[in-house]
C-alpha positions in Angstrom: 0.0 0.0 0.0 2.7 2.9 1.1 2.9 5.5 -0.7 2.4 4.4 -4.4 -0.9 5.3 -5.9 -3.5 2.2 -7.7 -5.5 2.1 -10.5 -7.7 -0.7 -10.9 -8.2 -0.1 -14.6 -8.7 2.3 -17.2 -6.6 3.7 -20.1 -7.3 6.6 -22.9 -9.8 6.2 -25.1 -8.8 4.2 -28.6 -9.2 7.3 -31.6 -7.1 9.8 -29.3 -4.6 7.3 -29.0 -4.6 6.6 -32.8 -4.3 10.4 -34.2 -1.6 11.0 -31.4 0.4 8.0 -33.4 -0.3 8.9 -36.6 0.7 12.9 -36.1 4.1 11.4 -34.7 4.8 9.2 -37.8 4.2 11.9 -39.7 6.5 14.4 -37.8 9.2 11.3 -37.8 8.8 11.1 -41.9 9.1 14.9 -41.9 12.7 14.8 -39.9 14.2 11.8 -41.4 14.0 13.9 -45.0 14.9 17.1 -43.9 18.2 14.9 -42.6 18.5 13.2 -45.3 18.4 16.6 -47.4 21.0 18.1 -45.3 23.2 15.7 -44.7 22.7 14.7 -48.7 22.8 18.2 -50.2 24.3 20.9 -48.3 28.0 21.5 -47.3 28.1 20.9 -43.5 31.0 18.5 -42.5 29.6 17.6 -39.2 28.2 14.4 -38.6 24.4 15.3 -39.2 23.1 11.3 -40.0 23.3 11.4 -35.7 20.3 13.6 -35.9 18.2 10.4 -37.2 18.2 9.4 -33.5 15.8 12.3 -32.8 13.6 10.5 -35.6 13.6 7.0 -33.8 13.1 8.7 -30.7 9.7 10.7 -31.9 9.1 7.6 -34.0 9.2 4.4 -31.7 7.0 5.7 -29.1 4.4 2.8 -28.9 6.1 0.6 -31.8 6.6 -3.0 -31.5 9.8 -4.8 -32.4 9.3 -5.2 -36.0 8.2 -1.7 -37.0 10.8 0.2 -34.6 13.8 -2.4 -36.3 11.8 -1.6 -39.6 12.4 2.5 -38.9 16.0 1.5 -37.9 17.0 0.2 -40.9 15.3 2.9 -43.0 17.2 5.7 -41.0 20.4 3.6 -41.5 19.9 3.5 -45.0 19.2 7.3 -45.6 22.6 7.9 -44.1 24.5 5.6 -46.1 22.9 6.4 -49.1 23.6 10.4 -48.3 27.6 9.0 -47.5 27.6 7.8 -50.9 25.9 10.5 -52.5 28.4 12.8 -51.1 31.7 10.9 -51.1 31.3 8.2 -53.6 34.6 9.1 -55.4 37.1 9.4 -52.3 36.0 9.1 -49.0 37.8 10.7 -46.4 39.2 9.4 -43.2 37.2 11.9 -41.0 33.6 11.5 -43.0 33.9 7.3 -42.7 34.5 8.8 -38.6 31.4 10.4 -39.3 29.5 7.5 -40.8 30.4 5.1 -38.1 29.4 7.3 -35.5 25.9 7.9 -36.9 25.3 4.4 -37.7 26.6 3.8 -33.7 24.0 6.5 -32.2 21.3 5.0 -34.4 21.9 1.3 -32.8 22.4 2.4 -29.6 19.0 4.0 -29.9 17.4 1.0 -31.2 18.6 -0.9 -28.9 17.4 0.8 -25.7 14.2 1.6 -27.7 14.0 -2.3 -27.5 14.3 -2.5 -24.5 12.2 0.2 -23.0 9.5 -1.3 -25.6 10.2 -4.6 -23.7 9.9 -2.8 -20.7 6.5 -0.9 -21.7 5.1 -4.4 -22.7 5.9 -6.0 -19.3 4.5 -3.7 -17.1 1.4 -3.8 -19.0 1.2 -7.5 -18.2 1.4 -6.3 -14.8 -0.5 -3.9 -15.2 -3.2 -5.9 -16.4 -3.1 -8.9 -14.3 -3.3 -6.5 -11.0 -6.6 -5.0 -12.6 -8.1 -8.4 -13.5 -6.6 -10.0 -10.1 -7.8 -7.0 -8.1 -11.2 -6.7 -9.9 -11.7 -10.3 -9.2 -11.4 -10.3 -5.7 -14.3 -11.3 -3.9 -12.9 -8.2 -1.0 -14.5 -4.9 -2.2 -11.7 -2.6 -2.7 -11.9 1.0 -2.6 -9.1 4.1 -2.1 -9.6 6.6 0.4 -8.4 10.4 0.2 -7.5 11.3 3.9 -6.1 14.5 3.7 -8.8 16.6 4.3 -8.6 14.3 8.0 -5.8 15.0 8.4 -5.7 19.0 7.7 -8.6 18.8 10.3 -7.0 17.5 12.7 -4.3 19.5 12.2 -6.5 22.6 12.8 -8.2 21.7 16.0 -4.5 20.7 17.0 -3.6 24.0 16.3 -6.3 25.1 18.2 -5.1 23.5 21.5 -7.1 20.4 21.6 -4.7 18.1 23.2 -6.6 15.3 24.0 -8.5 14.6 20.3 -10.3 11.2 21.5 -12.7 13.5 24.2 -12.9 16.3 21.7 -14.4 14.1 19.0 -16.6 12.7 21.7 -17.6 16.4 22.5 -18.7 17.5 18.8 -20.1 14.7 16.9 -20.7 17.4 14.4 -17.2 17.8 13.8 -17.0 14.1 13.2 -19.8 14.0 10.4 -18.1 17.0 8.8 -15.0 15.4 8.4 -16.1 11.9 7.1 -18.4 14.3 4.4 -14.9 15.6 3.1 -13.2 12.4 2.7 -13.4 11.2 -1.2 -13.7 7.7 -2.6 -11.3 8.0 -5.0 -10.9 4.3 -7.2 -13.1 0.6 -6.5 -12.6 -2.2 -7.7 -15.7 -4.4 -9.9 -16.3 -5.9 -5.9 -17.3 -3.0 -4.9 -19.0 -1.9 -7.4 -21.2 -5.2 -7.5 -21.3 -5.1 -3.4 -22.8 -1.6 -3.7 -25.5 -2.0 -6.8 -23.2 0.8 -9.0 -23.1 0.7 -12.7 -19.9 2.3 -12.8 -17.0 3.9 -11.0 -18.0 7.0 -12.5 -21.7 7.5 -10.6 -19.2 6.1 -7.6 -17.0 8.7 -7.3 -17.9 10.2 -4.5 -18.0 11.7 -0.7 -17.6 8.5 1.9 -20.5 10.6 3.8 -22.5 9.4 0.8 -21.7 5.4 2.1 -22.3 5.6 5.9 -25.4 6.2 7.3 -25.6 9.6 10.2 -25.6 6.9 13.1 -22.2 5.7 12.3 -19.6 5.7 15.4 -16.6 4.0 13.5 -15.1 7.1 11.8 -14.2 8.6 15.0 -12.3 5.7 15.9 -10.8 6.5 12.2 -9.9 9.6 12.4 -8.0 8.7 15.9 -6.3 5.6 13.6 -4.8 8.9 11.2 -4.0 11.0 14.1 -2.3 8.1 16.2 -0.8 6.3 12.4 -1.7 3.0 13.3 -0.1 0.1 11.7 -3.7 -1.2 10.8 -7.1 0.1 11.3 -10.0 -2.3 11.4 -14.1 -1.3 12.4 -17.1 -3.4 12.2 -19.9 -1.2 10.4 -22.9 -0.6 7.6 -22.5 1.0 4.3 -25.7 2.1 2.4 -26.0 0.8 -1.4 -27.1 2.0 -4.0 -30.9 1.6 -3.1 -30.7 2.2 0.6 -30.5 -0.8 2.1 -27.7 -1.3 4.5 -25.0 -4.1 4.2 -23.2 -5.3 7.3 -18.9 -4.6 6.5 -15.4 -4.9 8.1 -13.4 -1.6 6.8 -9.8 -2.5 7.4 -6.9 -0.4 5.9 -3.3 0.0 7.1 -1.3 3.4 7.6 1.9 2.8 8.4 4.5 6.1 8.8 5.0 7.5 5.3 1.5 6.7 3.5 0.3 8.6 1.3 -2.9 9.6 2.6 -4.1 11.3 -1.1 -4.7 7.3 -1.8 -5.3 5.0 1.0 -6.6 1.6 -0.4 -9.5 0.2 2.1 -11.0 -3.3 2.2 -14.4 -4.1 2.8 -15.4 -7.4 3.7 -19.2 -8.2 3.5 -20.2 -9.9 6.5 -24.2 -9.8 5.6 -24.2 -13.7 5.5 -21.8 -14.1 9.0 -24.8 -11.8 10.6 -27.6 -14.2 9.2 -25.6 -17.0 10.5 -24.9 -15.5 14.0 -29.0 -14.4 14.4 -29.9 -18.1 13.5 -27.6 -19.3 15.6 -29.0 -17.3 18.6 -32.5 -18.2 18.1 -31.3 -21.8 17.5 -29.4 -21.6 21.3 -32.4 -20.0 22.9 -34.8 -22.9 20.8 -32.3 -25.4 22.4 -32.5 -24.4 25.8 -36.0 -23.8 25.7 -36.4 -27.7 24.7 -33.7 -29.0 27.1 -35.7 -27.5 30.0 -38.8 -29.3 28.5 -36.9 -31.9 28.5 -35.6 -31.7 31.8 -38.6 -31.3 33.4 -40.1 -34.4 31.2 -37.5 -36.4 32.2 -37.7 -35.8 36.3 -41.5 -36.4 35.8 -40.6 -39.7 33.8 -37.7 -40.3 36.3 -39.9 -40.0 39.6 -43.0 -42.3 37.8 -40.5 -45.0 37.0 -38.9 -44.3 40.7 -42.4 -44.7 42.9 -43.4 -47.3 41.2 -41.9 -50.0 43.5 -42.8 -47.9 46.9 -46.4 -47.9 45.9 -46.7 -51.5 45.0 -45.0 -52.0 48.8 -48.0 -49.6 49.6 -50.6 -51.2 48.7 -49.2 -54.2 49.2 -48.8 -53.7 53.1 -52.6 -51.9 53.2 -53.3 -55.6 51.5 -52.0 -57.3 54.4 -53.4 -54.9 57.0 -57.2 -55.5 55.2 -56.6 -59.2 55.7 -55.8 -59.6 59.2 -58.6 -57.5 60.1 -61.3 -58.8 57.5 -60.5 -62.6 60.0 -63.1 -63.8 62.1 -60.5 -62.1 64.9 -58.5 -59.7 63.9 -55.0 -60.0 64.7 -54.1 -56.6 65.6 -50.7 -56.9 66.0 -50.2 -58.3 62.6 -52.2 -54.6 61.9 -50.1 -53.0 63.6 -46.8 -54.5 61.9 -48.6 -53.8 58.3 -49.9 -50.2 59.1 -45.8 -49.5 60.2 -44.2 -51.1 57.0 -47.3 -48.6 55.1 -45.6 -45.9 57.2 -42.2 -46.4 55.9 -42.7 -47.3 52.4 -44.7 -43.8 52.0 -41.8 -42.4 53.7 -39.5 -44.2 50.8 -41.7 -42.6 48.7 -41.3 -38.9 49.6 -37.5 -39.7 50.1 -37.3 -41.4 46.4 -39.1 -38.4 44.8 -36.8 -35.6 46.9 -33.8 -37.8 45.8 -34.7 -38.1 42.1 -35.3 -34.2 42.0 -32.4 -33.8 43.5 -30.7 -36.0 40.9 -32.0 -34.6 37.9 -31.1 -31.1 38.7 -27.9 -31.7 39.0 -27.8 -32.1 43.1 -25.2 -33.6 45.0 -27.6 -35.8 47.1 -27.0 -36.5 51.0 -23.3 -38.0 50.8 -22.1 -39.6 54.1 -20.3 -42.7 55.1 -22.0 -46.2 54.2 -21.3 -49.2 55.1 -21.9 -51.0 51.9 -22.4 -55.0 53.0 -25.5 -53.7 55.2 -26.8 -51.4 52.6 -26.6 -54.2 50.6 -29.0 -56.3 52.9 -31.5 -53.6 53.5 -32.0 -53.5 50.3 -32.3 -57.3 49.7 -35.2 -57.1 52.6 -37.0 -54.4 50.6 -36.5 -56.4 47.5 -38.1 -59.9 49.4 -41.4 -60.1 48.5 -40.8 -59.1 44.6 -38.2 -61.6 44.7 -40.5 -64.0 45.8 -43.6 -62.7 44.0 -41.6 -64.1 40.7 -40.4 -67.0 42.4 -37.3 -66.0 42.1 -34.3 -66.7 44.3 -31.1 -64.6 44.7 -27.7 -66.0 46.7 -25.5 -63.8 48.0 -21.5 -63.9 48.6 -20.2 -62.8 52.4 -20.1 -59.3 51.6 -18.0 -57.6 54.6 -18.3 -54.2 55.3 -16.0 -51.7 53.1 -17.2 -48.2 53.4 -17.7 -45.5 50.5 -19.2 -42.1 50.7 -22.6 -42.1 49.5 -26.2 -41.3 49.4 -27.8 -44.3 51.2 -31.4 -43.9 49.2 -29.9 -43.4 46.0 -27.8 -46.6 46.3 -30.8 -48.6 47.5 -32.4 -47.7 44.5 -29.4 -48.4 42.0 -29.5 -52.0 43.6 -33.3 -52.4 43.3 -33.5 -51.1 39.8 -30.5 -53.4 39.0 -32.7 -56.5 40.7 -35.9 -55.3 39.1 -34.6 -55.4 35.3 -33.1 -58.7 36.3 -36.6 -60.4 37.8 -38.1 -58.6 34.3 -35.7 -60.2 32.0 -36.0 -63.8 33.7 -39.3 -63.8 33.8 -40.3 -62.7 29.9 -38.0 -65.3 28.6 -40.0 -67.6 30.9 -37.2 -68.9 32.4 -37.5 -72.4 34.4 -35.1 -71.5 37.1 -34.9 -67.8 38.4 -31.3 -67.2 39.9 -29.2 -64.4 40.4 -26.4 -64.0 42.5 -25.1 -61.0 44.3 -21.5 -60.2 45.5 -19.1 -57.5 46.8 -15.3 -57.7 45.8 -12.3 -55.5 46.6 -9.8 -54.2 43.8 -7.4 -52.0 45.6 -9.2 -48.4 46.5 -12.6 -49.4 44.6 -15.0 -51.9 45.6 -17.1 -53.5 43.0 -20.5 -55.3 43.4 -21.7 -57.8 41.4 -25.5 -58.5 40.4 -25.5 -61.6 37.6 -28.9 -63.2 36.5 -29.5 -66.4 34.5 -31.8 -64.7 31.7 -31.4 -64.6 27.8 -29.0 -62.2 27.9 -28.9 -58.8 26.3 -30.9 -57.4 23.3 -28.9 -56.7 19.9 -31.3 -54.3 20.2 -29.9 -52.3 22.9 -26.5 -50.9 21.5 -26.7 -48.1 24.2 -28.4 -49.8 27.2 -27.6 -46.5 29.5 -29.1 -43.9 26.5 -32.2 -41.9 28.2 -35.5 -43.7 26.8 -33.5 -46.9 25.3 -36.0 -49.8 25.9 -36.7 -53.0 24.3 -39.4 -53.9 27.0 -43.1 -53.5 26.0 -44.5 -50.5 27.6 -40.7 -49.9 28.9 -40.1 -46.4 29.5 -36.1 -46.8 29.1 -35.4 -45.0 32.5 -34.4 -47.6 34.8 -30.6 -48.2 33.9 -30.7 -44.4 32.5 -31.1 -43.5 36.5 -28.5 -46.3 37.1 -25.6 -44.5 35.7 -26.5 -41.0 36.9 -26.2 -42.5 40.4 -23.1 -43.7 40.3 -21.8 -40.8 37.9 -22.8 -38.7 41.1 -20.9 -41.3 43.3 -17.5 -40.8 41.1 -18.2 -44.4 39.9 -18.8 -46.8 36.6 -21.0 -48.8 35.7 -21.3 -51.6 33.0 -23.2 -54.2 31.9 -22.6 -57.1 29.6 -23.0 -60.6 29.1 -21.7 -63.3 31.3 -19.9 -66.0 29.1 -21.9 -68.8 31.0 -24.8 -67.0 30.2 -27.3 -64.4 32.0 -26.3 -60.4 32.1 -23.9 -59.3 34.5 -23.9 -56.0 35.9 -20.6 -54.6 37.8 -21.1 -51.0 39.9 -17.2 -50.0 40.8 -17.4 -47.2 43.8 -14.4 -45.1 45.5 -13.6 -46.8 49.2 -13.2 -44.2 51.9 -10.6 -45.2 55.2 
């Protein structure tokens, strides 16, 4: 960029450039025989043939090679021709001098002629490619002339204003005056397309004409040319051609030493980056709006699938109480042993609900010490009577006593859930004997427990067993091991579950020990 000025394109028009030749040929023609007739016909001794170089010189502006060698050898010939005219019969010493010398100047002429014609022809190449490469660009491209910014600035300057950022904060009108004197001074075919512009002609014009009043990046601009920033860069609109506004990055260098009569500025249209960014903003705040649907559909889905097993232990202890007292007599202890049990599951019922809330909004749950071999048998006492109900039968390894930190309801229900698929799976293959069996083992700082059943096995179906909603059960709502691994996610555990090689599905838990 620098200093060095750019043209995009544009040369003189064809005729002008046509009579200008022609007049020079025939101002060349004109020379070479008023040489020839003095150097042919009159009695000066001094070597006039060297005036032919003035010919080439008038004459090869804008030759090519073949008619500027072609004018050359015609020059060349019209001074040996007038040599021979004039000393045909006994050539001196000093006139073949003469001759040499003129022939000399006229090669020497020619030959840098060639050259510069060489030259010429090469930077129109160049010339040419950097319009079509710069036309071509898909960067608008248009030259800025700062100097009336910078004679203002040097005014108010003058004036005392040290501190030119609060000025131009101060007199917004001084700003918009400014950006009206600054002109637009060459684009390239980008721009011109970017802007709706038939031609750089109707664009020559004021960049007030471009930005709307509203703009607040030519301040920053003007503090860029007062400061000479390496690089200046602003995020802004540009009005076309039919008013609409198009979203643009401006970004232009001036380094120490530009020329600020032409300052080339690219313009990057961003219109399609803003479409993308505004769908992508109402595509987060669609997202989130669907996750908390989500959310919420999946705690009331989590706490359905949860309760279910409390309530059948409620009803099935109100059962038990309706018997004992619809006997002949009543055995009110029996009652009184039901009516408790109904006490505590509906208790286990407010506790799963609190827990699964807790679980799906990303709680913590009540973490203290467990002792897992007795959690373990709680749990196989609450798990009795639907054991039983599928005649099922469970045998369980000594399990000792190692401790992990935990939430004691949450890790009931993990077990349960775990037991519950496995009574499911047995009993829809119709499977003649209903085992499973149930053991704790230690593996350094982790403890691992064990659930295996003797069932079919797991379903191709189910590639992701854990995904939310996976279920190849009939009327399965695909919660149960879903609920499984957030548990023991929230215990800083792993769970997996595969089949056995013997047969069945085994399902490992791995928890953290604590001392």
């Amino acid at each position: 960029m620098g200093g060095g000025s750019v043209t995009f394109s544009g040369a003189a028009r064809p005729g002008l450039r046509w009579n200008a030749a022609r007049l020079r040929t025939l101002a060349a023609s004109l020379l070479a025989l008023g040489v020839f007739w003095i150097d042919s016909f009159t009695s000066f001794h001094s070597a006039i043939a060297t005036l032919y170089v003035v010919v080439l010189l008038l004459a090869g502006a804008g030759l090519d090679r073949r008619a500027l060698i072609g004018w050359a050898l015609a020059c060349a010939a019209l001074t040996l021709t007038s040599f021979l005219i004039v000393h045909r019969h006994a050539p001196a010493t000093e006139a073949m001098l003469r001759l040499l010398v003129s022939l000399a100047a006229n090669a020497v002429t020619t030959a840098l002629l060639l050259h510069r014609a060489a030259l010429d022809a090469r930077m129109a190449r160049e010339e040419r490619r950097y319009a079509t490469m710069t036309d071509t660009l898909a960067i608008a491209i248009w030259e800025h002339d700062f100097r009336p910014v910078a004679d203002a600035i040097a005014t108010v300057r003058a004036q005392g204003v040290a501190d030119l950022a609060a000025y131009l904060r101060a007199h917004p009108g001084f700003v918009a005056e400014t950006r009206r004197l600054v002109r637009i001074t060459d684009v390239n075919q980008t721009a011109l397309d970017l802007m709706g512009v038939p031609s750089k002609a109707a664009f020559f014009r004021k960049l007030g004409d471009f930005l709307p009043e509203t703009d607040a990046s030519f301040a920053d601009c003007i503090l860029a040319i007062d400061e000479q920033r390496p690089m200046f860069q602003a995020e802004t609109q540009v009005i076309a051609a039919d008013g609409s506004p198009i979203d643009v990055i401006v970004a232009f260098s001036l380094p120490p030493g530009t020329c600020l009569a032409r300052v080339p500025g690219s313009i990057l249209d961003i219109r399609q980056r803003k479409r993308l960014e505004t769908t992508v903003e109402r595509t987060r705040i669609e997202l989130e709006r669907v996750q908390r649907t989500a959310a919420i559909g999946a705690m009331s889905a989590s706490i359905a699938h949860e309760i279910n097993q409390p309530i059948a232990a409620v009803q099935s202890y109100a059962e038990a109480a309706a018997r004992w007292l619809a006997r002949p007599e009543p055995d009110l202890e029996e009652v009184r042993l039901s009516l408790t049990g109904l006490g505590r599951a509906v208790a286990n019922i407010h506790a799963v609900v609190r827990r699964v809330r807790s679980l799906v909004g990303g709680g913590r749950g009540e973490m203290q010490p467990l002792g897992l071999g007795t959690l373990v048998a709680d749990t196989l006492t609450i798990a009795a009577r639907d054991i039983d109900a599928h005649g099922a039968r469970i045998r369980v390894s000594p399990l000792g006593e190692p401790q992990v930190m935990g939430d004691a309801i949450l890790l009931q229900h993990l077990l349960l859930n775990l037991i519950t698929n496995a009574l499911q799976a047995m009993e829809a293959a119709a499977m003649p004997d209903k085992r499973m069996e149930l053991a704790l083992e230690m593996r350094g700082d982790r403890v691992q427990l064990l659930l295996r059943d003797h069932g079919p096995g797991l379903d191709p179906a189910m590639a992701q067993p854990f995904e939310t909603f996976a279920t190849t059960k009939p009327g399965g709502m695909g919660l149960g091991l879903s609920i499984c691994r957030s548990i023991v996610e929230l215990h800083d555990g792993r769970i997996a579950i595969a089949n056995h090689p013997d047969g069945g599905v085994i399902a490992t838990v791995d928890l953290p020990r604590v001392a």
